[in-house]
C-alpha positions in Angstrom: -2.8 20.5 -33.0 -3.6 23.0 -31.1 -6.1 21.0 -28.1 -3.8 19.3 -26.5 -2.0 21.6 -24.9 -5.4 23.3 -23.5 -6.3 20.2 -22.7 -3.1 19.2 -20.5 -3.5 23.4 -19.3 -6.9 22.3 -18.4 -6.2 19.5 -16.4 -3.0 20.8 -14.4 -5.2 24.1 -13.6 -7.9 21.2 -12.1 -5.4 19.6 -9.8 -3.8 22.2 -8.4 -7.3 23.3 -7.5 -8.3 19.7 -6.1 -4.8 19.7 -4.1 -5.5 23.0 -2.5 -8.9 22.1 -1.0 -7.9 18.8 -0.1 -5.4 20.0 1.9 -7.9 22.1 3.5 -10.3 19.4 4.1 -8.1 17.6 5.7 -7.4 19.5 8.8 -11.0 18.5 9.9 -11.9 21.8 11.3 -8.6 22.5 13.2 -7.6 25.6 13.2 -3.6 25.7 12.5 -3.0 29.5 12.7 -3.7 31.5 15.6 -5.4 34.4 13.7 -7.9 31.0 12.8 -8.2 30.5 16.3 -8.9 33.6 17.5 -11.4 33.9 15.1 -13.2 30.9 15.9 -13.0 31.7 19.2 -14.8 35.2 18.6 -17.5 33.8 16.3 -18.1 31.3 19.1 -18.2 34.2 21.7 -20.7 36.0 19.4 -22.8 33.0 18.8 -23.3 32.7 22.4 -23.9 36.6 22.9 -26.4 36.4 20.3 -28.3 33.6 22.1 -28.7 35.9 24.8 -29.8 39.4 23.4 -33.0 37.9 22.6 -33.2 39.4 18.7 -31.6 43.0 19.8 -28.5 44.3 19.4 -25.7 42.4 20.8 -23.7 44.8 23.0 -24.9 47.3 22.3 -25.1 50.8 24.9 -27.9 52.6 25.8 -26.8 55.7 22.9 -27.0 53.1 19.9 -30.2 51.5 20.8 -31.6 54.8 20.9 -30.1 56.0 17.5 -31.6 52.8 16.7 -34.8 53.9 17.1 -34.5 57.2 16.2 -33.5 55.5 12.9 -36.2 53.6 12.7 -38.8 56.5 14.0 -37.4 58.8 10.7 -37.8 55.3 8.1 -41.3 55.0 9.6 -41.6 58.8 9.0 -40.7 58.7 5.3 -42.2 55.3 3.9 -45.4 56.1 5.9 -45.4 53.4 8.1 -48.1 54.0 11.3 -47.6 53.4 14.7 -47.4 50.2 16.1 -46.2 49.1 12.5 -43.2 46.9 12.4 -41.1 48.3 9.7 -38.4 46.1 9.9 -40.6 43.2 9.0 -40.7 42.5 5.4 -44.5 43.0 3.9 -46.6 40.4 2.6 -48.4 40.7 -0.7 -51.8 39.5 -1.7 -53.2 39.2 -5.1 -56.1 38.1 -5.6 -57.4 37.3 -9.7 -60.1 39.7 -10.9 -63.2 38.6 -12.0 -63.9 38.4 -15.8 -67.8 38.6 -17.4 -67.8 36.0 -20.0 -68.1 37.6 -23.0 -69.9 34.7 -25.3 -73.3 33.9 -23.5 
C-alpha cells in the first residue's frame, strides 16, 4: 500500500525536526558563534540604552529628532489631528447602543 511509506516519510521528517531543536535547546542560552555573541551583546547594549532614553529615540542627533517632529507635525496636518493631540497614541472608541421606542405598547 501506498501509506506506509508516507507514514515512515512522515515520521523521519519529525525527527530530524525534533533533533535540530534539541540540539539548540541544549546549549542553554550559550552563544557558540561569535556573530551570536556579538549580537547578544548589542541587544544587551540596546536594552540598556533604551532604559535610559526615557520613551525617545535611542541615539538619536539633534537633525532626526527634529525630522521627527517635522514628521509628525505634517501626519497631524493631514489626518486633522489639533494641537496638543498625541497622534502617536492609538484612539479609543466608544459606542454606545441607541435607544429603541418599543413598538407594541
Amino acid at each position: 500500500m501506498n501509506v506506509i511509506p508516507r507514514i515512515q516519510k512522515s515520521i523521519s521528517i519529525n525527527l530530524r525536526r525534533n533533533i535540530g531543536v534539541s540540539a539548540i535547546l541544549t546549549q542553554k542560552g550559550q552563544a557558540t558563534d561569535s556573530i551570536q555573541r556579538l549580537f547578544i551583546q548589542m541587544l544587551k547594549e540596546y536594552d540598556q540604552k533604551t532604559k535610559g532614553s526615557s520613551g525617545k529615540l535611542v541615539d538619536a542627533s539633534p537633525e532626526i529628532e527634529k525630522e521627527l517632529q517635522q514628521e509628525l507635525d505634517r501626519i497631524t496636518k493631514v489626518f486633522g489631528g489639533k494641537p496638543g493631540v498625541d497622534m502617536t497614541k492609538f484612539p479609543t472608541f466608544e459606542f454606545k447602543d441607541p435607544q429603541y421606542d418599543a413598538i407594541n405598547q
